[in-house]
C-alpha positions in Angstrom: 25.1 -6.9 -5.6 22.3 -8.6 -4.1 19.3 -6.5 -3.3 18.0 -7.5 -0.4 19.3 -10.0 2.5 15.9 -12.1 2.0 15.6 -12.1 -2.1 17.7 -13.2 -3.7 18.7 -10.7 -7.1 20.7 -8.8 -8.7 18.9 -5.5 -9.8 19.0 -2.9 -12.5 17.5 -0.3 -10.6 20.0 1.6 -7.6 19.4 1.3 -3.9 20.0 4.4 -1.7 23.1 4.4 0.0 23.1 3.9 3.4 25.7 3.6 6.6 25.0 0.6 9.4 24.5 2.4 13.0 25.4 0.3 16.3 25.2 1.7 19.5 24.7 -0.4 23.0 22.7 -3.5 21.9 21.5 -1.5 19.0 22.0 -1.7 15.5 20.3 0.0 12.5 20.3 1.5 8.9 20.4 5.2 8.1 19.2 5.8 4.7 18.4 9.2 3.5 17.5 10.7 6.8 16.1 7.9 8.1 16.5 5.2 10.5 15.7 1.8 8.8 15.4 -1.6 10.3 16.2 -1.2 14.5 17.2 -4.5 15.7 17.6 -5.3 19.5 20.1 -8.3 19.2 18.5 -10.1 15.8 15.2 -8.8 16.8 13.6 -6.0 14.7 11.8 -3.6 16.7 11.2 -0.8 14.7 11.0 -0.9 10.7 11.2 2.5 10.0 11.6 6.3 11.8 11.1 8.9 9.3 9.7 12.4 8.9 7.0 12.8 6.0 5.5 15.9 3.9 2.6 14.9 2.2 0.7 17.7 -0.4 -3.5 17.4 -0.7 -3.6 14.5 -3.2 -1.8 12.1 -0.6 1.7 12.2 -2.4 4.9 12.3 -0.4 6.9 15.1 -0.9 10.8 13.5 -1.2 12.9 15.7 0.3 16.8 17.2 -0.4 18.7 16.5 2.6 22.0 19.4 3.1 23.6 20.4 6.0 24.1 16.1 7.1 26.5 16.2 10.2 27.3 13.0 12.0 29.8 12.5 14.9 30.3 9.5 17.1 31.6 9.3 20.9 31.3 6.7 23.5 27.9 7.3 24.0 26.6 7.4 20.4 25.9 8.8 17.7 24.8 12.3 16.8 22.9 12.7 13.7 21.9 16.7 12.0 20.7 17.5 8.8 18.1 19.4 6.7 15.4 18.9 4.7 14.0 20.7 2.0 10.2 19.6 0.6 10.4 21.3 -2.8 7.2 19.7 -4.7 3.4 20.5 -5.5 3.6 23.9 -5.0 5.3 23.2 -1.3 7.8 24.5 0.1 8.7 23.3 3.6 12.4 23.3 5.3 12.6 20.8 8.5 15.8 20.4 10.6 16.2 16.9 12.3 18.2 15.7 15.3 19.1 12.0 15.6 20.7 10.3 18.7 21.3 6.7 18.4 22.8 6.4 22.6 24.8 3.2 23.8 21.8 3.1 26.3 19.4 1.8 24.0 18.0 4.7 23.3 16.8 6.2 20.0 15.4 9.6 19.8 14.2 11.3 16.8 12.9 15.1 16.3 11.9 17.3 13.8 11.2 21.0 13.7 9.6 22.4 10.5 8.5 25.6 8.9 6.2 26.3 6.4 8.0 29.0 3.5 4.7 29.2 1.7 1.2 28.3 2.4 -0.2 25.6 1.1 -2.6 22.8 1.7 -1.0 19.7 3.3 -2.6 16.2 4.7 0.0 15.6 7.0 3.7 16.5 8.3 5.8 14.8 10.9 7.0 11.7 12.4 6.4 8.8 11.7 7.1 5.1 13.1 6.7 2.0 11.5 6.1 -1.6 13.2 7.6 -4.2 11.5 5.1 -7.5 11.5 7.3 -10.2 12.2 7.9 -9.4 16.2 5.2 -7.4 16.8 1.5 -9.3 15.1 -0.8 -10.9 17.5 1.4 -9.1 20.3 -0.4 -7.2 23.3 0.9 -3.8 23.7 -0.4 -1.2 26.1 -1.5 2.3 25.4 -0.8 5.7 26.8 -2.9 8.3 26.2 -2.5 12.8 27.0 -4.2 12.5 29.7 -2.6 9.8 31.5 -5.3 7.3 30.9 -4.0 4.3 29.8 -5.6 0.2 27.1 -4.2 -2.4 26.6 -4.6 -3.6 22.8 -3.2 -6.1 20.7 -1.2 -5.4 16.9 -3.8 -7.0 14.4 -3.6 -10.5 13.1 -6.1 -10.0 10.6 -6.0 -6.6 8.7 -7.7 -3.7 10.6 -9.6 -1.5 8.3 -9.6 1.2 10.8 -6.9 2.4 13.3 -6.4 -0.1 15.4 -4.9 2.5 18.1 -5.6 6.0 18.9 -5.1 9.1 21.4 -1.6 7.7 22.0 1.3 9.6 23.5 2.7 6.0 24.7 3.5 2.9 23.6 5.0 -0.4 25.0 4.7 -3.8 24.2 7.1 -6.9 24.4 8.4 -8.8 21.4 8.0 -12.7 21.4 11.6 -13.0 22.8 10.5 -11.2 26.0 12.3 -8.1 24.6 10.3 -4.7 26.2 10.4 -1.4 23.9 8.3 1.8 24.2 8.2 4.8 22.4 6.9 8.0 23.8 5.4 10.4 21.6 5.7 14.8 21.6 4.5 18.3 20.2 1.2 15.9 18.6 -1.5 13.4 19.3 -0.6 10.1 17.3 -2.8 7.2 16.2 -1.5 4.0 14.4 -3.1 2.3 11.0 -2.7 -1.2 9.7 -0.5 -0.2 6.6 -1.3 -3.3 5.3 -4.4 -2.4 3.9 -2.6 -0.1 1.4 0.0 -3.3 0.3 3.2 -1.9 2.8 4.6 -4.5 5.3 4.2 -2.8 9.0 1.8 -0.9 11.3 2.3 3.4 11.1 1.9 4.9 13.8 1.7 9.1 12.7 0.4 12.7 13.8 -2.3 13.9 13.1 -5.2 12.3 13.7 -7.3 11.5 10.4 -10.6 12.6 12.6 -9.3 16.1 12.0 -10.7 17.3 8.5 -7.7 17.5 5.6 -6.4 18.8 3.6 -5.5 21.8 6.0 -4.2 25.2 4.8 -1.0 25.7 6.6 0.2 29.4 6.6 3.5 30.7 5.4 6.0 31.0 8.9 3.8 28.0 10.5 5.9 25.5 12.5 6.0 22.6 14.2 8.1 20.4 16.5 8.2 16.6 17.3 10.0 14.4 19.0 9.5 10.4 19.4 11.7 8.9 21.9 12.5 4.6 21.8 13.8 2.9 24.6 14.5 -1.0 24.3 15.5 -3.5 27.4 16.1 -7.1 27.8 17.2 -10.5 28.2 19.4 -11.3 25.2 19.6 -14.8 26.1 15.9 -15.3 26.7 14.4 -18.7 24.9 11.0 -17.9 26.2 8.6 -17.3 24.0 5.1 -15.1 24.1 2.2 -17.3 22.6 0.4 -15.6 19.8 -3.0 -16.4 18.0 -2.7 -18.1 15.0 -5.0 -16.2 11.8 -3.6 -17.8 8.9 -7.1 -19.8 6.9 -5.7 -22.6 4.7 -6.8 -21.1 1.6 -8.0 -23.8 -1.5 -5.0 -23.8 -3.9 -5.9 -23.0 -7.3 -4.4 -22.0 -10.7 -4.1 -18.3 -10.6 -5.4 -16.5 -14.2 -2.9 -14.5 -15.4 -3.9 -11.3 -18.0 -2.4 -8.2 -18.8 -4.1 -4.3 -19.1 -5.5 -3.6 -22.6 -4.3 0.2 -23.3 -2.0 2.1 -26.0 1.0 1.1 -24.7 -0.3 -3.4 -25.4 -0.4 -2.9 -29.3 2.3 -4.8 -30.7 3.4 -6.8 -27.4 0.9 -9.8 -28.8 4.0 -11.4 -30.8 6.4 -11.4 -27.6 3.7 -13.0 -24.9 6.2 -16.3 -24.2 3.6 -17.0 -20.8 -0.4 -18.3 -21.2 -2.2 -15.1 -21.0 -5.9 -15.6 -19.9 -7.6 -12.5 -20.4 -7.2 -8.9 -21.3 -8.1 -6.1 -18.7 -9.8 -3.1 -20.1 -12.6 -0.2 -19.0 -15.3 1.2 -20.0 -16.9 4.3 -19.0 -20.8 3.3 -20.1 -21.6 7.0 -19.8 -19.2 7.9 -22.7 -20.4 7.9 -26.5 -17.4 5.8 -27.8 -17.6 3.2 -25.4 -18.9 0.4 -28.2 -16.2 1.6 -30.5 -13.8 1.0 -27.7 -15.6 -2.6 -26.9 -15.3 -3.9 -30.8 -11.6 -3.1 -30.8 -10.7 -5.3 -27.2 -12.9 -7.8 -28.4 -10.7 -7.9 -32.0 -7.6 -8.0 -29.3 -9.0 -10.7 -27.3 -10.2 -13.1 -30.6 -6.1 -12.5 -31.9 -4.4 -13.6 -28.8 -6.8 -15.8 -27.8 -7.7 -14.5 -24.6 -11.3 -13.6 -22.6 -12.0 -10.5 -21.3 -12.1 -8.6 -18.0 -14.4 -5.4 -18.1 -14.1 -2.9 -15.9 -17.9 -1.0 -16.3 -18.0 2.6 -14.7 -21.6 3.8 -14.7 -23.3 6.6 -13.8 -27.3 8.0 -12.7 -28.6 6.3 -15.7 -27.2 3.0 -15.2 -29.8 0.9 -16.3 -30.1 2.3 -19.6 -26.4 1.7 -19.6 -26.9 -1.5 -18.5 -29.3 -2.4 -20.8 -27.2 -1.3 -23.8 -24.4 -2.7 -22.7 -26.0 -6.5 -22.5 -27.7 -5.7 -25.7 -24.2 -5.1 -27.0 -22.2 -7.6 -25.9 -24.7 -10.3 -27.2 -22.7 -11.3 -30.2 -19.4 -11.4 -28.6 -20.5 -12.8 -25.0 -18.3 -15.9 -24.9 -15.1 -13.6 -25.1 -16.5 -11.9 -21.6 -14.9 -13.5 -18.3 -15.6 -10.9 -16.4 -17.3 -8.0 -15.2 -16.9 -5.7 -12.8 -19.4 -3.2 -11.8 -18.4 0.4 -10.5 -19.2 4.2 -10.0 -17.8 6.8 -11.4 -18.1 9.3 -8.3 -17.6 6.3 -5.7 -14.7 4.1 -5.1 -16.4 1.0 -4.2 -19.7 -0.4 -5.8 -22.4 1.0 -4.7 -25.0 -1.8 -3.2 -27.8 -0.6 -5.7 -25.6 -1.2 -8.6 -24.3 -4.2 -7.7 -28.2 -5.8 -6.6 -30.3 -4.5 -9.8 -27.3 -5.4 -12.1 -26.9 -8.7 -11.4 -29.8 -11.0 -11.9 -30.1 -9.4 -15.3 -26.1 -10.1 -15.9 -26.8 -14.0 -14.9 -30.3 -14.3 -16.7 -28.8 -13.4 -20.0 -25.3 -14.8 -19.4 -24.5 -17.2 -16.8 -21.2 -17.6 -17.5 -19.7 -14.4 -16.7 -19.1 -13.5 -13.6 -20.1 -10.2 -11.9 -18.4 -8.9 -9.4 -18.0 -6.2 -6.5 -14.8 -4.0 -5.3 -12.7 -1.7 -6.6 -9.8 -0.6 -9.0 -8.2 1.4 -5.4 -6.5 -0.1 -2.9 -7.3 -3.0 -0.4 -8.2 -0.9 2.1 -11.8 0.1 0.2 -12.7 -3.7 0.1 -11.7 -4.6 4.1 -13.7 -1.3 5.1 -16.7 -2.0 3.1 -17.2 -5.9 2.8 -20.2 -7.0 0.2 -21.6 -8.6 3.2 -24.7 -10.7 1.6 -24.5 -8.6 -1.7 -25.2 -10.8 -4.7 -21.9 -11.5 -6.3 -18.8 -14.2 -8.2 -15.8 -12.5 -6.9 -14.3 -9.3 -4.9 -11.8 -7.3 -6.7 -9.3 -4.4 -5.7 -6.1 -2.9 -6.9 -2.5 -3.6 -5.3 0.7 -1.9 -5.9 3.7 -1.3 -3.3 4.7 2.8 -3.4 1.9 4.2 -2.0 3.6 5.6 1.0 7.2 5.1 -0.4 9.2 4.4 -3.8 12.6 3.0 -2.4 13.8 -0.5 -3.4 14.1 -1.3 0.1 10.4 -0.5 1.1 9.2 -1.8 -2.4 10.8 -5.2 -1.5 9.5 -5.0 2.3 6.0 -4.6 0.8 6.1 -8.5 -0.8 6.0 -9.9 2.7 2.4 -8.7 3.5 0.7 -9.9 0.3 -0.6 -13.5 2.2 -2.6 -11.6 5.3 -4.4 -10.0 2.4 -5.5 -12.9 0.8 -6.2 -14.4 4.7 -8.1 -11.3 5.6 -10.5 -11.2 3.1 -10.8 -15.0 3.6 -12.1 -13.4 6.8 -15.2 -11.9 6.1 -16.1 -13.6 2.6 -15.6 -17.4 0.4 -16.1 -15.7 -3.1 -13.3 -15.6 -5.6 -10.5 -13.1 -5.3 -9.6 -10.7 -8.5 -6.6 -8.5 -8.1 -6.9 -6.1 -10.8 -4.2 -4.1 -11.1 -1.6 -5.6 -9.1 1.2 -3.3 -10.5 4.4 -2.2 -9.5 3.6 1.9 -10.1 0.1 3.3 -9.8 -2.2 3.3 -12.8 -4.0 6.3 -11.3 -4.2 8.5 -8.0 -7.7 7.5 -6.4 -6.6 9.6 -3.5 -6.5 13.0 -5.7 -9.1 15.9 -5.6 -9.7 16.0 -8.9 -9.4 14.0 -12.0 -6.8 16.3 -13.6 -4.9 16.0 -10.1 -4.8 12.4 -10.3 -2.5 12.2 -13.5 0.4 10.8 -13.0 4.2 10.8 -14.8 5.3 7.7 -15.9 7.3 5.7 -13.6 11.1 5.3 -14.1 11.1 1.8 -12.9 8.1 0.7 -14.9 10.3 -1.3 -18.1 13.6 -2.4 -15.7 14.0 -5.9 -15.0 13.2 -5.2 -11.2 9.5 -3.9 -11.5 9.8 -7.7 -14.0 11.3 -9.5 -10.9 8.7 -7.8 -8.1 5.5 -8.6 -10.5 6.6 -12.1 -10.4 7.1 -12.3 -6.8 4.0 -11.0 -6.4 2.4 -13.4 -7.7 3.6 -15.7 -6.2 2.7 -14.2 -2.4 -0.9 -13.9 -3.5 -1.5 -17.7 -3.5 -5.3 -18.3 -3.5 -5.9 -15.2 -6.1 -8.0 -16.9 -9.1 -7.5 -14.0 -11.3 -4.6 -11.7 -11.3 -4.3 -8.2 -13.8 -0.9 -6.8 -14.4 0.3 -4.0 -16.6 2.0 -4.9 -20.0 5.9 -4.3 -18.8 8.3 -4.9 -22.0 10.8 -6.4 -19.8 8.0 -9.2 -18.1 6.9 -10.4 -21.4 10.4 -10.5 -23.3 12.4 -11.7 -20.1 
């Protein structure tokens, strides 16, 4: 069985079962409550429609659908069901109402109830824009009041919400195909989701300007409803303009390495690929930290690799500065890299990253220092090193932040080049992706450290998480470095 219509594989890992709707000119996928891939014709117009619990730490709560009833007439289709959030100390029953009508019309609603309290960042509806018909397009705004801007969906990646104060939408397709979805029961902005790795724009309730997490009572509810409505010329060859922001980016052998952890030993004698470097951090404020140092520098002289340091300081960084260029002195020639971070703050701080690294070059020219972050993309696009003194930007890329189906984990590849473009946008210096991993090495979005542990991922060793890592890669032309976890199955295969 092939996985996906576009890649072409046969996976070990199952997809979610799902049954084609087609109503009118309408045609889509419903998958596990939701509605997946609306197509007017062979046009996509809306990626996904779905309803989403997520707890405090960002996670999304997957739900247990019961109670699915579907009938069909001449006028459509008639979807009900329930869902039950059972996760994080949550739990949060929601009943759904899906009509898929021969008049083009989709409309989606949701009516939940809290059965405990608990803190929660969001819950509702959400609506993904797929970025094939809809980037560089002009769309026009409707807000609460009646008010109404026009806008344009983002070539370049928006760090921040390109749209807000919406209760409209509509915008026209490159086809000259006209859809707009009309928003109730909340105020709805939209984010570039690209900046977290997915493959479409999000438009969601609530507004992020409205503090989170928020306690939400036992017997709370809510209702929403989102209502789409598509028209036009199916035989229409006309076709909108749209700016062009693709940068020719300078080709260039991408470094491949692999994370140095407890899980590498014993992998050295299967590596069947070059492997340029081995990823590891070091937390300078800790007292083992130069024990931990002398045993990746003994990894990276047997497998004949460099190393990529990951350096998390603290207050006293220059005394942990200092000791750490004192240290290294012996061993600097297995260094590639460095880059410099914060415990407490996701992003280098500009004082770190100016008083570090004249006194990284003057000592060792050869290894470069860099600024970013081990989070996601998102960090880096907000928070550009402008004219900080650097050798590269770094951040961390995986595809399940908002979702862990195969069908959205696939999706995800196709957005992996505008990264790459957009940061080509604001900055020349050499681009490090470290981790680019298929499951996340750590929640940075958790309230605490302890919160932020995470179970080990049950696609993490199949031959898919092998197949996507590849694939990866290869999207993220113009990377010069490139960190990915040890998976059994992508050094044996």
């Amino acid at each position: 069985m092939l996985i996906d219509d576009s890649w072409d594989f046969e996976s070990d890992v199952p997809l979610l079962p799902y049954r084609k709707l087609a109503a009118g000119s309408l045609t889509c996928l419903y998958e596990a409550g939701n509605l997946r891939r609306i197509k007017y014709a062979d046009t996509e117009i809306v990626r996904m429609i779905y309803g989403a619990v997520r707890d405090e730490n960002w996670n999304t709560i997957i739900p247990l659908v019961t109670d699915e009833m579907i009938t069909e007439d001449v006028k459509g289709i008639a979807i009900h069901y329930t869902a039950n959030y059972k996760a994080s100390g949550i739990d949060y029953k929601a009943s759904f109402e899906i009509k898929f009508s021969s008049d083009n019309r989709v409309e989606f609603s949701m009516k939940g109830i809290a059965l405990n309290s608990f803190k929660k960042n969001r819950i509702g509806i959400c609506v993904l824009h797929p970025l094939k018909s809809c980037t560089g397009n002009q769309l026009q705004i409707v807000e609460p009041d009646g008010n109404s801007y026009n806008a344009k969906f983002p070539g370049f990646i928006s760090p921040h919400q390109p749209f807000k104060n919406i209760q409209q939408m509509h915008w026209q397709t490159a086809d000259k195909i006209n859809a707009s979805v009309y928003f109730e029961g909340e105020v709805f902005e939209t984010e570039d989701q690209r900046n977290w790795g997915d493959s479409s724009y999000k438009t969601y309730g609530t507004p992020l300007e409205i503090p989170y997490p928020a306690l939400l009572q036992a017997g709370e509810t809510m209702e929403q409803k989102i209502v789409l409505t598509v028209t036009g010329n199916l035989n229409s060859n006309i076709v909108v303009s749209k700016e062009n922001h693709i940068i020719q980016e300078r080709k260039a052998e991408t470094k491949i390495g692999f994370i140095y952890g407890p899980d590498f030993k014993g992998l050295e004698e299967v590596f069947n690929r070059p492997v340029h470097h081995l990823r590891v951090e070091f937390f300078l404020y800790e007292k083992d930290w130069m024990d931990k140092l002398l045993n990746a520098m003994d990894a990276a002289q047997s497998t004949n690799t460099q190393l990529e340091l990951i350096l998390f300081f603290d207050d006293d960084y220059n005394d942990q500065l200092a000791a750490l260029l004192l240290g290294i002195k012996p061993f600097s020639t297995l260094i590639y890299s460095m880059l410099l971070l914060d415990r407490r703050i996701k992003i280098t701080p500009g004082y770190l990253m100016k008083n570090s690294y004249e006194s990284i070059k003057y000592l060792y020219p050869s290894i470069k220092a860099g600024y970013g972050t081990e989070a996601n993309f998102a960090l880096l696009n907000r928070f550009p090193p402008g004219d900080l003194p650097c050798d590269f930007v770094s951040f961390g890329l995986m595809p399940q932040v908002h979702a862990s189906d195969i069908r959205t984990i696939i999706e995800n590849l196709e957005c992996l080049p505008d990264i790459i473009n957009s940061i080509r946008s604001f900055t020349d210096k050499e681009i490090h992706i470290s981790p680019l991993s298929l499951h996340k090495i750590k929640n940075h979005d958790a309230v605490s450290e302890e919160e932020g542990k995470l179970e080990e991922d049950p696609l993490k060793n199949t031959q898919f998480a092998a197949w996507w890592i590849k694939n990866a890669i290869s999207q993220l032309g113009g990377a010069a470095l490139i960190s990915i976890p040890p998976y059994q199955s992508l050094v044996s295969s």
